[in-house]
Structures are given as structure tokens and as C-alpha cells.
N, C-alpha and C positions, 0 to 999 in steps of 0.2 A: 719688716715682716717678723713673724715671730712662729719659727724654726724647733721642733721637737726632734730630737735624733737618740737613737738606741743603737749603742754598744755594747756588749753582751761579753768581753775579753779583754786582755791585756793589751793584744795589736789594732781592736778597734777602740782603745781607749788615746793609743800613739795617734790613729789616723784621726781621730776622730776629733782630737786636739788640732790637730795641722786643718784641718777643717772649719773649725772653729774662727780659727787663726783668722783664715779665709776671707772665713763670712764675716768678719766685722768689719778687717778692711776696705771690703765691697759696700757692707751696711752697718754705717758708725753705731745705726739704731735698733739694728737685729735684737728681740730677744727671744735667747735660747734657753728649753728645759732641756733636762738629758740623764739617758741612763749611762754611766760610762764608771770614769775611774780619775785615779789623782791629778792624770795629767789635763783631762778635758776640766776638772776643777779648778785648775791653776790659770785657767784662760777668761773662765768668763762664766756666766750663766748660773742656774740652778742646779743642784743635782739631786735625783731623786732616788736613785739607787746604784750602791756601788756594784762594778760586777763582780767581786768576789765573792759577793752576794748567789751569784747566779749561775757560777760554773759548776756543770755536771759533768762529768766526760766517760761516756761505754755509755753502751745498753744498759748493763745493770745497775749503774750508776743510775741514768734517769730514771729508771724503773723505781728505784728505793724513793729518789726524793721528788715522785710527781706530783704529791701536795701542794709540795711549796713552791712547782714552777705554773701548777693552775692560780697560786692565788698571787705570785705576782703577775701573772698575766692580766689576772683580774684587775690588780690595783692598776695597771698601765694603761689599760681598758679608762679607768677611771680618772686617771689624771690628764691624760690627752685628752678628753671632754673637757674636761675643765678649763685646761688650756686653751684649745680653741687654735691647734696651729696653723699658718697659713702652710707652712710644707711640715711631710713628717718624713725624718730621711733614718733611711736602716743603715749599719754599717755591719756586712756580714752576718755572723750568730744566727742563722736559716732556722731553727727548730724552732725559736723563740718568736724571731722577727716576722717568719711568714704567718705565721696565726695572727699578728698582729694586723698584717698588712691585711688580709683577708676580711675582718672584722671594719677595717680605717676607709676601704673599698665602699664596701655598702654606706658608711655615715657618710662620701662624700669627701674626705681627706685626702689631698694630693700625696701620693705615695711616690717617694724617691728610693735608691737602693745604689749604695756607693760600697763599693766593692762586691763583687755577686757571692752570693752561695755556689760551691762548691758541685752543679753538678752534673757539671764534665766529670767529678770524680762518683759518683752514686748518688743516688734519686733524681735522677734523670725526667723523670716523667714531673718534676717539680716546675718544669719549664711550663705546664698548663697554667700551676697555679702563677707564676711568675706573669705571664703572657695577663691573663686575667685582672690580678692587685697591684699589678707594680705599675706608676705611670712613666717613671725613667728607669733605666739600667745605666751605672755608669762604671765600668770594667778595667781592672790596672792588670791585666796581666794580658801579654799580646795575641794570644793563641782564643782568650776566650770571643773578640769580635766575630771571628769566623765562625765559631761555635753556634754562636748565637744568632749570628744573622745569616751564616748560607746554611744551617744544618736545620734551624728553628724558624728562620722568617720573622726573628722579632728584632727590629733595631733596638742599638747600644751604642751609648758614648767609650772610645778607647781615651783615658785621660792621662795612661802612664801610671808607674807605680810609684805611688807617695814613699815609698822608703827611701828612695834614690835623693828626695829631697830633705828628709828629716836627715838622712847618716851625711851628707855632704853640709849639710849647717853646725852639723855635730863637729865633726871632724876641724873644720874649721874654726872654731872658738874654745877648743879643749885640750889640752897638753897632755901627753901622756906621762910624766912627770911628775905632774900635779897630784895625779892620781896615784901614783905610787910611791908619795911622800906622805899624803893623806892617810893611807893605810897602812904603811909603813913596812912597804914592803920591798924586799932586799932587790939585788940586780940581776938573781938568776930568770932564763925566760920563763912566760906564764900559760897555763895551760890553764883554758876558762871552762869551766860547766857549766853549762845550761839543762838543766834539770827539768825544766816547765813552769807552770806556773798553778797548777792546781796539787793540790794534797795526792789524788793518786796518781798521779804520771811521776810526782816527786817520790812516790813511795815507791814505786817501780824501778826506778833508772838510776837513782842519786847513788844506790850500794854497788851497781853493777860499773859508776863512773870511778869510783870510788878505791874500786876494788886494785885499779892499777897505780896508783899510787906511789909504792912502795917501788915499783919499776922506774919511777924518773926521780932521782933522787937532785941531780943537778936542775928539778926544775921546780916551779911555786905553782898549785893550784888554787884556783880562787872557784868559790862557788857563786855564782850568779843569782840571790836570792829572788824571789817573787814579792812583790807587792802584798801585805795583807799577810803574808806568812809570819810567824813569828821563831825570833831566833831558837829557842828551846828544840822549833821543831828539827831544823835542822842540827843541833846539835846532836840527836838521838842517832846519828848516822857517820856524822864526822867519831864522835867518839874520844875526845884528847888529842886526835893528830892534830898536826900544826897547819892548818887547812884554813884560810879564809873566807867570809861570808860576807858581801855585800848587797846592800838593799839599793835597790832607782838608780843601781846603775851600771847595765846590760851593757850600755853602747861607751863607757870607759871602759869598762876591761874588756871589750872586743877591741878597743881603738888601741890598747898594749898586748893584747893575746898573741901567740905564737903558734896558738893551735888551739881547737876546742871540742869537745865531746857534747854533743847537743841532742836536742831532744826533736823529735820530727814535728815539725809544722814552719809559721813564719821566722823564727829564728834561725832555723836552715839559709833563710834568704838574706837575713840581717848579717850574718857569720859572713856570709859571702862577698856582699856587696861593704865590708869591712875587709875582707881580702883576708884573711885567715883560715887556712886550712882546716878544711873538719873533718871528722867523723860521725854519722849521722844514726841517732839510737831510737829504738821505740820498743818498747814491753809492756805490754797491755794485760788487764785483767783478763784470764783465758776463757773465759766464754765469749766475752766480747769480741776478741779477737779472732776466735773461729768465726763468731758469725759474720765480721766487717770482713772476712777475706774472701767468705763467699758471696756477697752483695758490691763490693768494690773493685772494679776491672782493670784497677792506675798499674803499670809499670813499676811505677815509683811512685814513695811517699813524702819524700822532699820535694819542695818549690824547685829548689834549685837543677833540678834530675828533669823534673816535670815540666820546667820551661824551658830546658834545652834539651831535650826529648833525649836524652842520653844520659852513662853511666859517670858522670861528673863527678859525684862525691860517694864514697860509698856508705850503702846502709844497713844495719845489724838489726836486722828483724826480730822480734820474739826470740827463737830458741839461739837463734845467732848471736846474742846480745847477750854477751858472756868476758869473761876476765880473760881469756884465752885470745879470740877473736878482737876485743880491744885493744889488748895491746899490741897487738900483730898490725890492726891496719893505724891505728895511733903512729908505732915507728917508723910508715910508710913514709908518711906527709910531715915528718920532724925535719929531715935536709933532704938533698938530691932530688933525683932527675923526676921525682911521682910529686914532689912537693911543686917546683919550677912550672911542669906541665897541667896542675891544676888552678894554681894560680891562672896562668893563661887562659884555661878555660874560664874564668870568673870577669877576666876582660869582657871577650864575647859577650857574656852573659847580660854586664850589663851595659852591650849597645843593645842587646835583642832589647832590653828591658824601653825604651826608649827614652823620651826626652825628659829634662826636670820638671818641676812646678804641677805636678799631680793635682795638688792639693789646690791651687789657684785655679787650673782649666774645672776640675769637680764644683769648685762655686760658683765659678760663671754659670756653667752649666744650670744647672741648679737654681741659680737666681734667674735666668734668662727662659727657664722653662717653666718657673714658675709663675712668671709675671707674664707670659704668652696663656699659659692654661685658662 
């Protein structure tokens, strides 16, 4: 069959890979076009547009570049024609991927959607168009089945969350050792950044991680680079400290991290389900952020808070999100009984999360609803 998929980010570039992965060894003869990033490039397929291409993040952010997200729209418009796929499967990216879907609906294109849009967290009333364009839902997170089918009446495949299976293959074939002779970095412990992966969430957060520094002297910070960034940019921030910078590869220096200062979204969960304590950061452009607080109803902004409905990791919101506040809850979770006891929570977490092989049950799916439709 021959499968178009749009990823739109960094974590649907991971999933969307393991995906991939999947679908070949279901169908030797799959072929796949795809919007994604390095990792889905390294598997197989076409790629027709990287997302770093594609990431906006605020209101004001997409407001500035709505140009250039109507004309790739357009051009996706354009090459799925051409293509001709027998499935077109979304992975997350909602602003992008539902105009898509809407459009794919009327020509007749089976519409697939692996991993949902987000919204249990705000635009809620998205579940018309969802019920409408989507012809499967298929859901990694355990809370949203229920969501979806006793609150909405629209059934959803639950297939487990694909991370539980990328970081348990990771772990498995990678030394932490390895890593820290490659970089050449000494034996004190590491304390990782996770910054983000776009230019303004990196411009926001990286000075405020940054800032504590000078506080752990017995310890090595590593900065977690993004895909697509270039070093120069993070240099403007580091400054001459003795700070390291590495590119593709988030899930080594979590597999040796001791603690991390991250940035809110899927890395929250990756942090976790590597078993390292964090601190969980967010400082957004301030318009933006007025207006998401009063359209956004979450509790919490972390996955991790989010899918155990409680105060598991703490989070430094906008004005909270300070040098002061950092390093206060930073020396919480360094040793002792707040370190011990969130670890623990992180067990829990991921039995809530359930079973392995995400990414295998999402292509059955997928192949098996295809080939019924």
C-alpha cells in the first residue's frame, strides 16, 4: 500500500519513525511519502518536508508566519494528489494536520490519526471536526479512551504509548560510558537541559536554565541541542562557560543524567520514563501566554502531572520560572527522601502507561482498517 504520513515536530518525527519501522515489517512493499524529520529519513521513504520547516509555537508566533503555513499547506494539498495514497495517517501537529484532514475527507482519502490532538487540553469543540475527517483515532495516552468514547461517543483505538518502546530499546543497546568518553566528559554527575526544540521556547528558558549554574559546581551541565539548530545559536547564551552542547542525542544524556531542567511538553515524559528527576520549566512569549491561560482549563502542563492526575513533578510557570525558584526546587530532587519518593512515583507511571509495542499494535491497526475500509 502506499501510506503518506505528516509529522509536524520533533516527537512526531520519533513516533513517526517507530512507525515506519512498523509498517514495513507488516508490508515489505509499503511505500511511504512523509512530512517529518531525520529520524523518519533514516528508515525509509520520501521526505518532502522537514519540520523544522514548520514549527510555529504562540499565537503570535503563527500570526507573524501565516504565509508560509498557508503555502505549505498548499504544496501538501498538492503532493498527496499526486501521490495518490491508499492511507493518509496524521501524527499529532492539530493546526496543521486538521485542515489537512478536512480537505483529504471530501477527495475521498482514508484519514488515519495516531496520536490525538490535544483536546482534553483546549479546543474541545475540535472533536466535531475530528468525529467528521478522521476515519480512525488511534490514542497512546490511557485517560484519552474514556475521553473519547464515554464523554464524545466516538470510538478510539488505546495502543499504548510508543515511548515506553523507543527508551526501553534505547537503553538497552547504549552505554552510558560510551557517551561520556565520546564527549569527553569528566566523572562529576550530569545535570541535562532540555531547552526545546524551537528558536523561541530556546530563547525563553535556555538563560533562565542557565542561570543556576554557578550553584553546582561539583556537577557537569550538558545542553540537549535541537535538531536543525545551529551551534553558534546556542553559543550566544552559554557564553565561554564550560557547558556542553550536544546534537541527536536527548535519550544519551538522559540515560547518564542525574537530574534535568526541561522544558514542558513530551520531554517531560521522556525525562521520566528514563527515571530522572526533573524540574519542569515553561516561559512563553507574554501575550501568548495570557491568552493560553485563559482558553486552557489543564491542571498541569506536564504529561507527566497530566497522566497521573497529580502533583508528581514540579512546574515553574512564567513568572515562577526564575533563578531563585530553580534552584530551590533543582536541590530538592539532587538526594534524599523528595528525590526517593518521586522516583517511585515514575514507577506507577509507567504501569498506568501500559503495555510495550505501541508502535506494532498502531500498524496492525492501521493496516487492518485499512484493508477493511
Amino acid at each position: 500500500m502506499r501510506y503518506y504520513i505528516i509529522a509536524g515536530e520533533a516527537s512526531g518525527d520519533l513516533h513517526g519513525s517507530n512507525l515506519m519501522k512498523a509498517i514495513y515489517r507488516k508490508d515489505p512493499a509499503a511505500e511511504i511519502r512523509f512530512w517529518g524529520g531525520d529520524l523518519m529519513q533514516k528508515v525509509g521513504g520520501t521526505l518532502v518536508k522537514h519540520y523544522k520547516d514548520l514549527a510555529f509555537m504562540g499565537f503570535v508566533e503563527v500570526l507573524q508566519n501565516l504565509r508560509t503555513i498557508f503555502k505549505n499547506i498548499a504544496h501538501c494539498k498538492k503532493d498527496i494528489l499526486a501521490f495518490q495514497p491508499d492511507v493518509l495517517i496524521f501524527i499529532d501537529y492539530p493546526g496543521f494536520n486538521m485542515r489537512i484532514a478536512k480537505w483529504a475527507k471530501q477527495k475521498g482519502i482514508p484519514t488515519h490519526y495516531y496520536i490525538s490532538p490535544q483536546i482534553w487540553a483546549w479546543k474541545e469543540n475540535r472533536i466535531k471536526a475530528i468525529k467528521r475527517d478522521i476515519d480512525f483515532m488511534y490514542v497512546i495516552l490511557p485517560f484519552e479512551k474514556d475521553f473519547y468514547e464515554k464523554k464524545h461517543n466516538y470510538p478510539v483505538a488505546f495502543v499504548g504509548h510508543p515511548l515506553i518502546d523507543a527508551i526501553e530499546e534505547f537503553r538497552a543497546n547504549h552505554s552510558g560510558e560510551d557517551f561520556r568518553q565520546k564527549h569527553q566528559l569528566d566523572d562529576r554527575p550530569i545535570i541535562a537541559l532540555l531547552p526545546g526544540s524551537r528558536k523561541q521556547e530556546i530563547s525563553k528558558l535556555l538563560s533562565e536554565m542557565l542561570s543556576v549554574v554557578h550553584k553546582y559546581s561539583d556537577y557537569q551541565f550538558v545542553i540537549a541541542g535541537a535538531p536543525g539548530q545551529e551551534p553558534a545559536f546556542y553559543q550566544q547564551f552559554i557564553k565561554g562557560n564550560n557547558i556542553f552542547v550536544v546534537y541527536n542525542e536527548t535519550y544519551s544524556l538522559l540515560n547518564v543524567a542525574h537530574a534535568a531542567l526541561v522544558t514542558s511538553g513530551t520531554a517531560t515524559l521522556e525525562t521520566a520514563l528514563f527515571k530522572v528527576p526533573q524540574v519542569v520549566l515553561y516561559k512563553g512569549n507574554r501575550i501568548s501566554y495570557e491568552i493560553a491561560k485563559r482558553i486552557i482549563t489543564l491542571k498541569y502542563i506536564s504529561l507527566v502531572n497530566l497522566i497521573m492526575d497529580g502533583d508528581v513533578v514540579v512546574e515553574l510557570i512564567q513568572n515562577d520560572c526564575n533563578a531563585v525558584r530553580i534552584e530551590e526546587e533543582l536541590k530538592k530532587i539532587m538526594k534524599g527522601d523528595n528525590r526517593e519518593k518521586l522516583l517511585l512515583k515514575y514507577e506507577k507511571l509507567i504501569c498506568k502507561l501500559g503495555e510495550q509495542q505501541a508502535s506494532e499494535f498502531a500498524a496492525d491497526e492501521i493496516i487492518k482498517n485499512s484493508l477493511q475500509k
